[in-house]
C-alpha positions as CSV (number, residue, x, y, z in Angstrom):
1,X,107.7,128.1,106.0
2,X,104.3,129.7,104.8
3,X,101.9,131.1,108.0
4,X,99.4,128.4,107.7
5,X,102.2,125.6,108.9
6,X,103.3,127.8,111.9
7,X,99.5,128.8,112.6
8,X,98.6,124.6,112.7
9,X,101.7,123.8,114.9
10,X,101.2,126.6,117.0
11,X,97.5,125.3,118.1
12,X,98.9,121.7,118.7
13,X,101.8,122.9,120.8
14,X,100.0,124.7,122.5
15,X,97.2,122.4,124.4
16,X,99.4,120.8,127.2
17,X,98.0,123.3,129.4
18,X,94.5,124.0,128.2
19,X,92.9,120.4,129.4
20,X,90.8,121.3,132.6
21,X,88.0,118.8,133.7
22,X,86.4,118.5,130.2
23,X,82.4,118.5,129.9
24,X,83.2,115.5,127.0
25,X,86.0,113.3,127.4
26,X,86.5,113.5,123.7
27,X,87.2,117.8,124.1
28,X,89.1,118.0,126.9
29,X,90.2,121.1,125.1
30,X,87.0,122.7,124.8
31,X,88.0,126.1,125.3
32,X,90.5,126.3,123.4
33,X,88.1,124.5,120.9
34,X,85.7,126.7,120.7
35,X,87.5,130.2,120.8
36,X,89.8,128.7,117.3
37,X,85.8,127.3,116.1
38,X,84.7,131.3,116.8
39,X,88.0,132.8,115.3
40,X,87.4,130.2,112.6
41,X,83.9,131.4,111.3
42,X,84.6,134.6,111.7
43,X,87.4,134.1,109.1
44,X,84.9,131.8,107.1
45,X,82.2,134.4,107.8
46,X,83.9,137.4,106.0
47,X,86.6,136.1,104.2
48,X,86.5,132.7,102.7
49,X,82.8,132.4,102.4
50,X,82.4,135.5,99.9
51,X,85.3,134.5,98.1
52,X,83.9,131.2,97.7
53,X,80.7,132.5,96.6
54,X,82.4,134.8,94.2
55,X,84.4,131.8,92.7
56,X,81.6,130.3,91.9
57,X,79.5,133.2,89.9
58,X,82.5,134.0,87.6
59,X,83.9,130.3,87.5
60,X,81.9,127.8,85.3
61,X,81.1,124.5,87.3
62,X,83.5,122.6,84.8
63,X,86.2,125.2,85.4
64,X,85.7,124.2,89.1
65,X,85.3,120.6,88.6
66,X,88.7,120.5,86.9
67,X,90.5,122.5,89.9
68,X,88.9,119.9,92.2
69,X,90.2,117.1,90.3
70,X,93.8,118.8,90.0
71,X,94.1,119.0,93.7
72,X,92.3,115.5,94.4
73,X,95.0,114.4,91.9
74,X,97.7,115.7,94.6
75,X,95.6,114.2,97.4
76,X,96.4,110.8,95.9
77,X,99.9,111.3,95.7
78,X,100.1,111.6,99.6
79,X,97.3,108.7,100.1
80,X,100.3,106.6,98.1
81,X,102.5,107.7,101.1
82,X,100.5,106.9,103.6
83,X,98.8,103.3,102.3
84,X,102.6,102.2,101.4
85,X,103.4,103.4,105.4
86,X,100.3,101.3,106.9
87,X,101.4,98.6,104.3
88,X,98.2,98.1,102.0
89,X,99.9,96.8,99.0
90,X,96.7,96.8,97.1
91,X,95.7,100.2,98.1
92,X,99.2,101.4,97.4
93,X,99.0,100.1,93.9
94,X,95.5,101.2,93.6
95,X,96.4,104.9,94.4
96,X,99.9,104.6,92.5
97,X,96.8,103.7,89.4
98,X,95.0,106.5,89.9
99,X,98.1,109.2,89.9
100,X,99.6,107.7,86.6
101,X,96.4,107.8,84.7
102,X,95.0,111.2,85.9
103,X,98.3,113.0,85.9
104,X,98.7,111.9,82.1
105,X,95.2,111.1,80.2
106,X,93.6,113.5,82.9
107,X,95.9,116.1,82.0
108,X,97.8,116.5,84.9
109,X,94.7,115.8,87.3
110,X,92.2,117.8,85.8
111,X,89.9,115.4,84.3
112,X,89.4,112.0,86.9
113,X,89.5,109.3,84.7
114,X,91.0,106.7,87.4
115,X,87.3,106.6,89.2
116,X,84.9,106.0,86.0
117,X,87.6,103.3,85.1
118,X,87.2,101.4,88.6
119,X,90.2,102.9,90.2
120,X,88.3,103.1,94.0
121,X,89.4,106.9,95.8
122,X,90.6,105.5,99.1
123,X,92.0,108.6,100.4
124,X,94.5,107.9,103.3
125,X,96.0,110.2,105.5
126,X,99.3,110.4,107.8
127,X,96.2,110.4,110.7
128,X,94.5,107.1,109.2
129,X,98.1,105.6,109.2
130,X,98.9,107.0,112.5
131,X,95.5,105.0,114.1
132,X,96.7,101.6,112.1
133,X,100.1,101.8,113.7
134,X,97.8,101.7,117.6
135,X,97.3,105.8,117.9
136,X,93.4,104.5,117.9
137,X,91.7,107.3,120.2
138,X,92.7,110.8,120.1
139,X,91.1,114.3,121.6
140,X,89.4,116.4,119.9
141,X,91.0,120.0,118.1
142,X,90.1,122.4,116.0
143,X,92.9,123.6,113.8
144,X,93.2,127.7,112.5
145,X,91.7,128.0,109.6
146,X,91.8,124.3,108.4
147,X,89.0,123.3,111.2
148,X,88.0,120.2,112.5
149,X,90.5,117.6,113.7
150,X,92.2,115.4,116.5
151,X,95.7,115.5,118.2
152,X,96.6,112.1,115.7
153,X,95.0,114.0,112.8
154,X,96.6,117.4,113.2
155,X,99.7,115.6,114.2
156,X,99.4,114.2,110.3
157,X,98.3,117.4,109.2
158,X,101.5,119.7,110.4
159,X,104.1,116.7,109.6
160,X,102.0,116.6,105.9
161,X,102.5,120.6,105.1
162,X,106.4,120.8,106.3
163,X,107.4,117.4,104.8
164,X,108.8,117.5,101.0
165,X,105.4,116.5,98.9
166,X,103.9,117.0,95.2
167,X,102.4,120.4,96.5
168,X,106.5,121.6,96.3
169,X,106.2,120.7,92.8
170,X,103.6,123.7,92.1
171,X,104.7,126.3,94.2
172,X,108.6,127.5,94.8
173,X,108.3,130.2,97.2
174,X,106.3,131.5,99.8
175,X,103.8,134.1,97.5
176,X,103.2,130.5,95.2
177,X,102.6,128.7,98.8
178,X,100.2,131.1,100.0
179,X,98.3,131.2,96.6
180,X,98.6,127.2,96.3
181,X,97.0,126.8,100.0
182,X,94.4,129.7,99.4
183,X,93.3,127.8,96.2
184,X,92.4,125.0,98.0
185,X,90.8,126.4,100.7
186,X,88.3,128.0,98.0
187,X,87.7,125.4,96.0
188,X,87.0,123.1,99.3
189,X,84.6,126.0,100.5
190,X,82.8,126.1,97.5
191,X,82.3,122.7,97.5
192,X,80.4,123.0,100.4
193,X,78.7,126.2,100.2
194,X,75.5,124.3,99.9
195,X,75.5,122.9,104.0
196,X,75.8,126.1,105.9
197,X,72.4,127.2,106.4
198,X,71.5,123.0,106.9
199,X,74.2,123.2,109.4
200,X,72.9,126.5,111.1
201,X,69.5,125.4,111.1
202,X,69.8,122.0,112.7
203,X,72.1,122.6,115.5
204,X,71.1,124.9,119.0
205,X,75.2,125.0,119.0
206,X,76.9,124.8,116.0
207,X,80.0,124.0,117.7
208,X,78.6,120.5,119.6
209,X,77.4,120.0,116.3
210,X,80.2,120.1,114.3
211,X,82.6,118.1,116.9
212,X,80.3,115.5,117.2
213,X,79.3,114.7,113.6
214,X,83.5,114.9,112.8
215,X,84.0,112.1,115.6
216,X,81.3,110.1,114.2
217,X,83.0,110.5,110.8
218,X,86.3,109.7,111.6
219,X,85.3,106.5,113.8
220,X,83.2,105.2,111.3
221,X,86.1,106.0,108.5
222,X,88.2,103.8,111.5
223,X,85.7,101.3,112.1
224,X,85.6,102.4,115.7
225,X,81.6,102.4,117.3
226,X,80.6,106.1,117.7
227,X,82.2,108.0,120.3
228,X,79.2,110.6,120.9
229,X,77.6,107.6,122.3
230,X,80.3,106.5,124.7
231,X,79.8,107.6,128.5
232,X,81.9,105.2,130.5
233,X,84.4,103.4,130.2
234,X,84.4,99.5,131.6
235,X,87.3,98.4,133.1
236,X,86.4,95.2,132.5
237,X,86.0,95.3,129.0
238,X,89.6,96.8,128.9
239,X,91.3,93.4,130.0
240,X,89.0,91.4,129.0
241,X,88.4,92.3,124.9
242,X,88.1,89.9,122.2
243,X,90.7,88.1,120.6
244,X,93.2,89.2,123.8
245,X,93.3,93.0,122.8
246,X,92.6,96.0,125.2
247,X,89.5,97.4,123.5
248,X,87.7,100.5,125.6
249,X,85.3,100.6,123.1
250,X,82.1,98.9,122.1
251,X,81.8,96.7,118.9
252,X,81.4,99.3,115.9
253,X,78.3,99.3,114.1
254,X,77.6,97.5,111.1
255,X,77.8,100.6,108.9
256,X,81.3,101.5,110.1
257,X,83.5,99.8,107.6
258,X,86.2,97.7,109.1
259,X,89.5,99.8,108.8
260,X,92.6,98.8,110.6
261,X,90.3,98.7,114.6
262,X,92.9,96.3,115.7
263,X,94.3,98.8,118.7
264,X,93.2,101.5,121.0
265,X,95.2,104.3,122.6
């Protein structure tokens, strides 16, 4: 099993005994949190960052736009997996679309022709289908090296990386995994090379800022209200929800698209 799978289970293993009277009920692992955030950007600092920057002087942007597409292409082949779990027939069918005609007209992923052709890019993960099946609210976690996250999410995330998947169709062995894994990681990083210093500059602690713009991602991605903006919880409002369902949330905001909020943890 390559290092990056033990390294992720590790860090969710490991959090039974790090909760201790949280600052945010959303981190009640906050110290943990924050020493993987500093061991993280230390790693991004002087290690994936410069390669990243590298990979994009020698590599010409359609070079990289093709390596993006090839591992977006794979993406979809696990969003298949989990839509066809959470049973969204027409999502299913939609990703099972985009797969067919990428891997063969795209040439094996590299060019996306699914998306100019209509074919949406829904991606769906093991942690989306997780929160459809009731796992609604989750803590918050930073995962080594792969970053932001929740319990639910990194839960997906390990189970993803040791199941059987199209990634085992690439690589063969360790040395291929490691390569495969490191790929992606670079490419993703140069993809976003552009937000660090806008990151930097806007936050007094990058590490609040971070947390908090991922849980206001992954609600609205959920259709859950934001949880930065959540202080107490109403008893009340647990029994008494619409529609007869425990809710401990407020109604989610009109930009939040509607996706599977029909249970809370």
């Amino acid at each position: 099993m390559p290092r990056l799978r033990l390294l992720v289970a590790a860090s969710v293993l490991v959090l039974a005994g790090c909760a201790a009277n949280p600052a945010n009920p959303k981190d009640p692992y906050e110290p943990y949190n924050r020493a993987m955030y500093s061991f993280n950007d230390k790693a991004d600092r002087y290690v994936l960052k410069p390669v990243a920057q590298g990979y994009r002087a020698v590599t010409p942007q359609p070079a990289r736009t093709a390596v993006g597409n090839f591992f977006d292409n794979l993406r979809d082949v696990y969003s298949i997996a989990s839509n066809a779990l959470r049973g969204e027939g027409e999502k299913t069918l939609n990703d099972i679309m985009r797969v067919a005609l990428n891997s063969t007209f795209g040439l094996f992923g590299l060019i996306d022709i699914a998306t100019p052709a209509g074919l949406k890019n829904n991606k769906n993960t093991l942690g989306d289908t997780f929160a459809s099946w009731g796992w609604q609210n989750s803590n918050y976690l930073v995962l080594p090296l792969l970053g932001p996250s929740t319990v639910r999410d990194g839960t997906g995330t390990v189970i993803t990386l040791a199941a059987p998947g199209p990634a085992q169709s690439v690589y063969h062995n360790s040395r291929e995994a490691v390569a495969y894994y490191g790929m992606t990681g670079i490419s993703t990083r140069e993809r976003l090379l552009d937000l660090d210093e806008s990151l930097r500059e806007a936050a007094l602690d990058p590490y609040v800022y971070m947390r908090d713009g991922f849980l206001q991602l992954r609600a609205s991605q959920l259709g859950q209200p934001n949880p930065t903006q959540q202080d107490e919880i109403n008893i009340d409002d647990l029994i008494s929800s619409p529609n007869g369902k425990a809710d401990s949330s407020a109604p989610a905001t009109q930009t939040a698209p509607a996706r599977d909020a029909s249970a809370a943890q």
